[in-house]
MARTITI-941081 format. One record per residue (C-alpha): x, y, z; residue in one letter; residue number from 1. Coordinates in Angstrom, 1 decimal, padded with zeros to 4 digits. Layout:
REM MARTITI-941081
<node x="X" y="Y" z="Z" res="A" n="NUM"/>
...
This chain:
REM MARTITI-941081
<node x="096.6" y="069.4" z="097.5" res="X" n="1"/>
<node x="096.1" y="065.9" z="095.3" res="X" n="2"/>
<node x="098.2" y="063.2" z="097.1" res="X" n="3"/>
<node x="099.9" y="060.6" z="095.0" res="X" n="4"/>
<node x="101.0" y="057.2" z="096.2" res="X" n="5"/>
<node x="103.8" y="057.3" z="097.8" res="X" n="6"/>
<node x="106.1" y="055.8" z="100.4" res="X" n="7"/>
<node x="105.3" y="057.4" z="104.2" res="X" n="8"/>
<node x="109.2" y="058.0" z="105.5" res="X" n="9"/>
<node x="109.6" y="057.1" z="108.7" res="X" n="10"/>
<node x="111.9" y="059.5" z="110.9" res="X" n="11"/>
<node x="113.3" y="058.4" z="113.5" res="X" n="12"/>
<node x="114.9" y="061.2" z="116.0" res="X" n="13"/>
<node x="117.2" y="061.9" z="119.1" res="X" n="14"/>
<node x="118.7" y="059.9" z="122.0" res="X" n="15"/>
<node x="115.5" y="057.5" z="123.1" res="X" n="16"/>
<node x="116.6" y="058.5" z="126.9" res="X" n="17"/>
<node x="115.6" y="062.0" z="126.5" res="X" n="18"/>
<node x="112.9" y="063.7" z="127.8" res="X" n="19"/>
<node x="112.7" y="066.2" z="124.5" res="X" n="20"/>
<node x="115.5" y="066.4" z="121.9" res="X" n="21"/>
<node x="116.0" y="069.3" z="119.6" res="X" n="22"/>
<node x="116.4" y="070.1" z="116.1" res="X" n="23"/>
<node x="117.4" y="073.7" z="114.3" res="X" n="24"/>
<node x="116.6" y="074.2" z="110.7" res="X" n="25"/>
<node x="116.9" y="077.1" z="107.9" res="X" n="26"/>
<node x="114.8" y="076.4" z="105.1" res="X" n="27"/>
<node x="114.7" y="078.1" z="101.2" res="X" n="28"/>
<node x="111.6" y="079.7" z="100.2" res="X" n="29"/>
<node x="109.3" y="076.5" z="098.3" res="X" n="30"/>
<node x="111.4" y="074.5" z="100.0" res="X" n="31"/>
<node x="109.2" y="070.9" z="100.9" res="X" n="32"/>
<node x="109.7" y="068.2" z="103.5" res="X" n="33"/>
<node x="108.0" y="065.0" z="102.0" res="X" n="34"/>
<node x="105.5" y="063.3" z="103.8" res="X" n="35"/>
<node x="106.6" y="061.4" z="106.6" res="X" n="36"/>
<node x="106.1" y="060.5" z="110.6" res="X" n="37"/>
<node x="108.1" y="060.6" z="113.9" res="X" n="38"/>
<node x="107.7" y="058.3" z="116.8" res="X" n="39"/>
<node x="107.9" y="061.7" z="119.5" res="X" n="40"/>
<node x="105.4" y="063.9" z="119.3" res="X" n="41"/>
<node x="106.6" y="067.7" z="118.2" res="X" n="42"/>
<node x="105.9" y="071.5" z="118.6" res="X" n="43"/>
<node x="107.7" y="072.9" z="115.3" res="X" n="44"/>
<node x="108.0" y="076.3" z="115.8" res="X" n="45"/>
<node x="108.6" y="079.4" z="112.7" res="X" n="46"/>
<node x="110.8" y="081.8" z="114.2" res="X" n="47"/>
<node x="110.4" y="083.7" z="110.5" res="X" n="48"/>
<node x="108.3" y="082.7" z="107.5" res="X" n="49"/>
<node x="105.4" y="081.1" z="107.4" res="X" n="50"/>
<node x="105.0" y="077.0" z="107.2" res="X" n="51"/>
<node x="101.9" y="075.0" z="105.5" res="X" n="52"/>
<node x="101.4" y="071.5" z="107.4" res="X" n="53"/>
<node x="099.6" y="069.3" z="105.5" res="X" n="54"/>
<node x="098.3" y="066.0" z="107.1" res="X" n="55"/>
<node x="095.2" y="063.4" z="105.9" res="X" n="56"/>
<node x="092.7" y="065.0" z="107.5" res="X" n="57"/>
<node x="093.6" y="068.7" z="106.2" res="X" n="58"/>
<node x="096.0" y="071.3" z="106.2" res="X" n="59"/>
<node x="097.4" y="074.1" z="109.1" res="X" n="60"/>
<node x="099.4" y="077.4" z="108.3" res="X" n="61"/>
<node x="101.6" y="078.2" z="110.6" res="X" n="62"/>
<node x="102.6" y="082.6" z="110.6" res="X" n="63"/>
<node x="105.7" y="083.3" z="112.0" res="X" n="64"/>
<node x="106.3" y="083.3" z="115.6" res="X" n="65"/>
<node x="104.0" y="080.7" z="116.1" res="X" n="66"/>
<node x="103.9" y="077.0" z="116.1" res="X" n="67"/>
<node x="102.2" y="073.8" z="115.1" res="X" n="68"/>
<node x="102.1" y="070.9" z="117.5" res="X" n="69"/>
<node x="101.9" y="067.4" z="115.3" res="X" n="70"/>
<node x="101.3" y="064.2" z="118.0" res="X" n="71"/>
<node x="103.5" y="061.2" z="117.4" res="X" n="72"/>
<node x="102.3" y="059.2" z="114.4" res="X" n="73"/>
<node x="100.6" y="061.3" z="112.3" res="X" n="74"/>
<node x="101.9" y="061.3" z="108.4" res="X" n="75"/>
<node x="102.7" y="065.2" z="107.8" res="X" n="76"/>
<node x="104.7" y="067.1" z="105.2" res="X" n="77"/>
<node x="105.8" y="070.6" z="105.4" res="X" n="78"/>
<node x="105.5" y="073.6" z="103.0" res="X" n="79"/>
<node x="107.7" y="076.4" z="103.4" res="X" n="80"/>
<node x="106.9" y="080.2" z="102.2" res="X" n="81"/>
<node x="109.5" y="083.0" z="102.4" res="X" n="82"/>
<node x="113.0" y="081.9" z="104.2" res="X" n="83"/>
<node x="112.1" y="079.6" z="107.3" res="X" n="84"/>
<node x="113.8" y="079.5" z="110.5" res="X" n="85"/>
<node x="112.3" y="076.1" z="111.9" res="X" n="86"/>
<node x="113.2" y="075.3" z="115.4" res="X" n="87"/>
<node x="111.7" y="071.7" z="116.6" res="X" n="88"/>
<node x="111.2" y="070.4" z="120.3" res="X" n="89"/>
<node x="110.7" y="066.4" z="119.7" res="X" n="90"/>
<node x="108.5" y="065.4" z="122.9" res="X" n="91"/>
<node x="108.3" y="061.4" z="124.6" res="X" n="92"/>
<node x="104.6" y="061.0" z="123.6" res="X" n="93"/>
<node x="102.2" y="061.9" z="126.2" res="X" n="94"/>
<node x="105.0" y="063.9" z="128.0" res="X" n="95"/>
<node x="102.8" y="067.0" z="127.0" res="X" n="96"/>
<node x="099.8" y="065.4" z="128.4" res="X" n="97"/>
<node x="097.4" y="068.6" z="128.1" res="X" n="98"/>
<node x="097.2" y="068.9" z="124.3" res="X" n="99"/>
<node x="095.3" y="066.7" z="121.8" res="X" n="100"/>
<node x="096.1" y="064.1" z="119.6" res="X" n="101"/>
<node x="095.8" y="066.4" z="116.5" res="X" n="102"/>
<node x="097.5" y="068.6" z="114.9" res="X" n="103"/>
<node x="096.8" y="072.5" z="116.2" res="X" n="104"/>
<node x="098.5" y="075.9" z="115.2" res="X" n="105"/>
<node x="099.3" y="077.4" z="118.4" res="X" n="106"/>
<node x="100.0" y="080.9" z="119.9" res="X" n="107"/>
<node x="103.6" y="081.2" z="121.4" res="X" n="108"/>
<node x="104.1" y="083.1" z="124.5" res="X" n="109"/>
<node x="107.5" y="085.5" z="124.8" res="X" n="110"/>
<node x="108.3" y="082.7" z="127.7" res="X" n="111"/>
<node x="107.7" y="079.9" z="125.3" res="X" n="112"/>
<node x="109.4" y="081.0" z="122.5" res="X" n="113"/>
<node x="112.8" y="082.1" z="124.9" res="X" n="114"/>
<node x="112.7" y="078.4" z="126.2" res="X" n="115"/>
<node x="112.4" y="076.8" z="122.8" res="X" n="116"/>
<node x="115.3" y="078.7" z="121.5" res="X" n="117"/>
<node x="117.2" y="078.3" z="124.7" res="X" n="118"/>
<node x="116.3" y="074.4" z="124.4" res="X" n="119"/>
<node x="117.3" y="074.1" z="120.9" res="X" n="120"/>
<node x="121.1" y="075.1" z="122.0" res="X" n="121"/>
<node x="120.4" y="071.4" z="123.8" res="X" n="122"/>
<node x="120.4" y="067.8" z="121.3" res="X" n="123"/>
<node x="118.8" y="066.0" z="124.0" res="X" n="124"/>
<node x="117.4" y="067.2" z="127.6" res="X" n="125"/>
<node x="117.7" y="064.9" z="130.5" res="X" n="126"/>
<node x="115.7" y="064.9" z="133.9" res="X" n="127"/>
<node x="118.8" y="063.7" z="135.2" res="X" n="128"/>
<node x="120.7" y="066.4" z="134.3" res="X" n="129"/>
<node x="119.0" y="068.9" z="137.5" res="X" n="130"/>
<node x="119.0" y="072.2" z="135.1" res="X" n="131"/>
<node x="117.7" y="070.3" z="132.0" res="X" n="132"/>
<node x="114.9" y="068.6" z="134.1" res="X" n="133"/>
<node x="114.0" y="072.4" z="135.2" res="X" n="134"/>
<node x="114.1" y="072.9" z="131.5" res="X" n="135"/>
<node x="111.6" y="070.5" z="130.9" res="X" n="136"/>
<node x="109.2" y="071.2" z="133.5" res="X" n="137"/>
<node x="109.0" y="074.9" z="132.1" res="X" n="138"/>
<node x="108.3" y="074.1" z="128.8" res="X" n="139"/>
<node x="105.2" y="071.4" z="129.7" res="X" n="140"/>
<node x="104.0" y="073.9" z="132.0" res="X" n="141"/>
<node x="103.9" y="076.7" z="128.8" res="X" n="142"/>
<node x="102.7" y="073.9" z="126.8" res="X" n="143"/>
<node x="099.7" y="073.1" z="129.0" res="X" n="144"/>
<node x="098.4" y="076.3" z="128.8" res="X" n="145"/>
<node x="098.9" y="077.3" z="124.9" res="X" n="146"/>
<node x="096.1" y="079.3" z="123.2" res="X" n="147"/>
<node x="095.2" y="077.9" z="119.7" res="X" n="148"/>
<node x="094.6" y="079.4" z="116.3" res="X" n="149"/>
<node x="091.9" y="078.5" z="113.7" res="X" n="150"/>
<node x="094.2" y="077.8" z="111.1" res="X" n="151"/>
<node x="093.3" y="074.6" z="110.0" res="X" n="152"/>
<node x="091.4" y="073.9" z="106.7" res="X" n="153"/>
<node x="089.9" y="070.2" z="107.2" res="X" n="154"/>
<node x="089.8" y="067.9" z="104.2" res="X" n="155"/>
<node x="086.4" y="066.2" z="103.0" res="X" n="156"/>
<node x="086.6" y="062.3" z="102.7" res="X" n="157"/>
<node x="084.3" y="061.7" z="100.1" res="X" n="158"/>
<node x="086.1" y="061.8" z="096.6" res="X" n="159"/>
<node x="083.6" y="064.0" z="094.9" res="X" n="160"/>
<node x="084.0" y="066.7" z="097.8" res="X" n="161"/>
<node x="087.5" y="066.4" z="097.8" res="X" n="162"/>
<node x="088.1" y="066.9" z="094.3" res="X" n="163"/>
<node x="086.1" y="070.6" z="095.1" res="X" n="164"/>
<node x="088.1" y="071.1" z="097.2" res="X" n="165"/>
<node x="091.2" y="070.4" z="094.9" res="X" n="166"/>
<node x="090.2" y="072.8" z="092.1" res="X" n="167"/>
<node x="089.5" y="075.8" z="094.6" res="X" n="168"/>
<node x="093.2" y="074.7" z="096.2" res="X" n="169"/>
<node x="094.3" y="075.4" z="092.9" res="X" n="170"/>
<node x="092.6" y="078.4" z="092.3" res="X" n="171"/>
<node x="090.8" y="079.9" z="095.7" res="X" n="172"/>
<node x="090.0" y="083.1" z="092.8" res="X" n="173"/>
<node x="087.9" y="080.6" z="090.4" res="X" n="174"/>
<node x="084.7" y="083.1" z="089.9" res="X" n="175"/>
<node x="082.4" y="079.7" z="089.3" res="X" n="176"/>
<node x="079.3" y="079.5" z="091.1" res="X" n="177"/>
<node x="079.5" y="076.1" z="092.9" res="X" n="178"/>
<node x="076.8" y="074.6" z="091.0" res="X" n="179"/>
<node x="079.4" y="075.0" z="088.0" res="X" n="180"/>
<node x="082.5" y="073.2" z="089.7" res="X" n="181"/>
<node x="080.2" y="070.6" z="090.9" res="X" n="182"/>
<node x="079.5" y="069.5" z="087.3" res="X" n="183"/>
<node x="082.6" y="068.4" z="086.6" res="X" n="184"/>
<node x="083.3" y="066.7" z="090.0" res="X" n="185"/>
<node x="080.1" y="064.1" z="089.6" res="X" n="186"/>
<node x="078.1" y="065.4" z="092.4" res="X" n="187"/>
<node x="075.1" y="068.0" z="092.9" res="X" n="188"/>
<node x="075.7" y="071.4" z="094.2" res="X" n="189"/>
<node x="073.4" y="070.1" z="097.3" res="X" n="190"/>
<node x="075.2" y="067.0" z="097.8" res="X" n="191"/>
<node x="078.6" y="068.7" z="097.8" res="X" n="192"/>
<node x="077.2" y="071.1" z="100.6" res="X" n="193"/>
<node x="075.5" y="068.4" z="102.7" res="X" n="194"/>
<node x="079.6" y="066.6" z="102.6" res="X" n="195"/>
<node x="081.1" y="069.6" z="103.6" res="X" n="196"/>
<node x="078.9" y="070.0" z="106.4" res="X" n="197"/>
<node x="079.1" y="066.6" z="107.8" res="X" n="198"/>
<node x="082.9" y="066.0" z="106.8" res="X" n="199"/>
<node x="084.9" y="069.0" z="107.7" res="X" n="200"/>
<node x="082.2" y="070.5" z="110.2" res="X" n="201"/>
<node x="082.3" y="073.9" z="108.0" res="X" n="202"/>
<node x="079.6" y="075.0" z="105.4" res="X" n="203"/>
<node x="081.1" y="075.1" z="102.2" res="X" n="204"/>
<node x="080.5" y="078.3" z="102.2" res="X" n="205"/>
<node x="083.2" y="079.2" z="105.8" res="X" n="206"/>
<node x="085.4" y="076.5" z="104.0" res="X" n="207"/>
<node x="085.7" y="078.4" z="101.0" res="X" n="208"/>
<node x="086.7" y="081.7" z="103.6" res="X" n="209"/>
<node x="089.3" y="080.0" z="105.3" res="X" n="210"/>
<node x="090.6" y="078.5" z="102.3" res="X" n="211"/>
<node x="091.2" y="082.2" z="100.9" res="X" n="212"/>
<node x="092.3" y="083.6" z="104.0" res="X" n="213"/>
<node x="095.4" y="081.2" z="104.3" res="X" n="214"/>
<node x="096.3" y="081.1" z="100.7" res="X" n="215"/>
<node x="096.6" y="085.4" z="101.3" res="X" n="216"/>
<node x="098.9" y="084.3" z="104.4" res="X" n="217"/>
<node x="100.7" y="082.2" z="102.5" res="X" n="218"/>
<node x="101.1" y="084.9" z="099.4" res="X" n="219"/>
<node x="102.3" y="087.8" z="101.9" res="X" n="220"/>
<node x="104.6" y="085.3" z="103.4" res="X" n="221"/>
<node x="105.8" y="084.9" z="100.3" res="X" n="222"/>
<node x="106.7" y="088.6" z="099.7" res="X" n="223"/>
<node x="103.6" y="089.5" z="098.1" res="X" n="224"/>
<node x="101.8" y="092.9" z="098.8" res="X" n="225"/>
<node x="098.9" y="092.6" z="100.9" res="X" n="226"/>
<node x="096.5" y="094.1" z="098.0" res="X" n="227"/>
<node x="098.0" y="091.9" z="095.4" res="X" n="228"/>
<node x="097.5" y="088.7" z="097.8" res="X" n="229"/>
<node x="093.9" y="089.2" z="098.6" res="X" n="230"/>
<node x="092.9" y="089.7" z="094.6" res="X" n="231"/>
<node x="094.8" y="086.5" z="094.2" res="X" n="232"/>
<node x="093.5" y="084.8" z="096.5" res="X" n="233"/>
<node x="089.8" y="085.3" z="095.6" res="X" n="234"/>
<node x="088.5" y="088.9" z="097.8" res="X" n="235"/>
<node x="086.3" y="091.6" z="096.1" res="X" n="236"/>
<node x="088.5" y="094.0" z="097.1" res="X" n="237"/>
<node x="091.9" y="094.5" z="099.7" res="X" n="238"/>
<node x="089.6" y="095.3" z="102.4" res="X" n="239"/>
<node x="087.2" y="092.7" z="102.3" res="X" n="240"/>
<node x="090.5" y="090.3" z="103.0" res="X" n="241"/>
<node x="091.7" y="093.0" z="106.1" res="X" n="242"/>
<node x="088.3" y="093.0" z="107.4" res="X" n="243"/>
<node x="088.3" y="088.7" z="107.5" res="X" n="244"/>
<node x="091.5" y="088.5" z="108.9" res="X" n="245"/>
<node x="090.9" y="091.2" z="111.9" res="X" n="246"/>
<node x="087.6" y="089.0" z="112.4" res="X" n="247"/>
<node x="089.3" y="085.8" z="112.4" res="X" n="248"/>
<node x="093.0" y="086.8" z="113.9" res="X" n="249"/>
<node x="092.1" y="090.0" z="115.6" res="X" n="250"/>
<node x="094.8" y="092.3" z="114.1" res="X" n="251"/>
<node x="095.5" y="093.5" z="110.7" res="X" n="252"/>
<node x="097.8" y="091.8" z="108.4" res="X" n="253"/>
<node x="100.4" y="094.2" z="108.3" res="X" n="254"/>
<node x="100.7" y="094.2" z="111.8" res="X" n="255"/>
<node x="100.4" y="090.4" z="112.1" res="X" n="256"/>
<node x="103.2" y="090.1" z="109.5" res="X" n="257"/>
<node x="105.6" y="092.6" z="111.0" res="X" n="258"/>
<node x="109.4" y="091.5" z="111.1" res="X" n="259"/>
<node x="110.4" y="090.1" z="114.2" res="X" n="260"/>
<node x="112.4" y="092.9" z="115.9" res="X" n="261"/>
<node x="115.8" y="090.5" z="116.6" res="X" n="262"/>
<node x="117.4" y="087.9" z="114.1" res="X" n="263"/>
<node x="116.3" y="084.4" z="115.6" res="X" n="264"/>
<node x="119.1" y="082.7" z="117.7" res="X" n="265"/>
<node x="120.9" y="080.2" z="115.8" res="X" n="266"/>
């Protein structure tokens, strides 16, 4: 989670006449795209394994079949966990006027997903090609109407929150009583709670949950039982995690983690 300096790559893509251009990726398993921007906005889409988007102001996981929509501009760099079937949709900015200028995890519909994978076949879609520009329409109209997921985990600004939030990164299963990691992070337990509060819009204490809940995701996504997972990642016991993640996703994780039924297209 610690950033070092480093150069911000800019990425240019696609033919600037198109409406949307495409890219299809297969990524390894801790594979990592460096930290850099695009000049289009993007929905990035995980047709298998699960993807950790990481951007100034915090960090999204993105569970397979489901997408992450990143507005032009905005520095990002891109953890992979298990095998990860990336398909991309790079979008003229403000083409997809209905969604915000953050980054959100997003639901995919069956519609959605058939139309990103059909548009991926596609470098570049033109409105005047007639069947592309039908194309386009049907993807904005899918995109305007996208249900989002709370899988963001906001980054405090102030140093001395952030580097809390650092050390629980590292270790979401560190048994210290807060009081204890703020002693070694120059700030008082109280202060560090009043930061979260204002700076990420959590308490410290739903922080801390989330946090756990996606490094689990992350850990099953990796191959990791969903017993095993939760311990690591910090729960009492396997059902504690089950019982957060129904609350928070509204399914179990087995059933959110099944294998899609049909290999994604190429």
């Amino acid at each position: 989670m610690s950033r070092k300096c480093q150069t911000i790559i800019f990425d240019p893509r696609g033919d600037k006449r198109a409406q949307i251009t495409t890219l299809i990726y297969d990524y390894p398993d801790q594979y990592q795209v460096p930290e850099h921007f695009h000049d289009q906005d993007q929905v990035v889409y995980a047709c298998m394994g699960v993807m950790t988007v990481r951007t100034r102001e915090g960090i999204w996981v993105v569970p397979p079949q489901r997408a992450v929509w990143i507005p032009a501009k905005v520095p990002h760099s891109i953890s992979m966990h298990g095998a990860v079937s990336m398909r991309t949709l790079y979008l003229k900015p403000r083409l997809a006027r209905g969604l915000p200028r953050t980054c959100q995890v997003i639901n995919v519909s069956a519609l959605l997903k058939e139309l990103v994978l059909h548009a991926c076949h596609i470098p570049a879609l033109d409105r005047r090609v007639k069947t592309e520009a039908h194309l386009i329409d049907l993807i904005l109209d899918q995109l305007e109407t996208v249900q989002t997921i709370p899988l963001q985990l906001p980054n405090p600004a102030d140093r001395r929150a952030l580097r809390v939030a650092e050390a629980l990164w590292d270790d979401p299963s560190d048994p210290r009583p807060l009081a204890a990691i703020c002693r070694t992070c120059g700030a008082s337990k109280r202060t560090i709670e009043r930061l979260f509060q204002q700076e990420t819009g959590m308490t410290f204490g739903k922080w801390k949950q989330q946090l756990r809940l996606i490094c689990a995701m992350r850990l099953i996504a990796g191959g990791a039982k969903i017993s095993n997972a939760a311990l690591d990642a910090g729960y009492s016991t396997p059902s504690a995690f089950i019982s957060m993640f129904r609350r928070v996703l509204g399914t179990t994780p087995g059933r959110y983690f099944e294998t899609p039924p049909a290999t994604p297209e190429k």
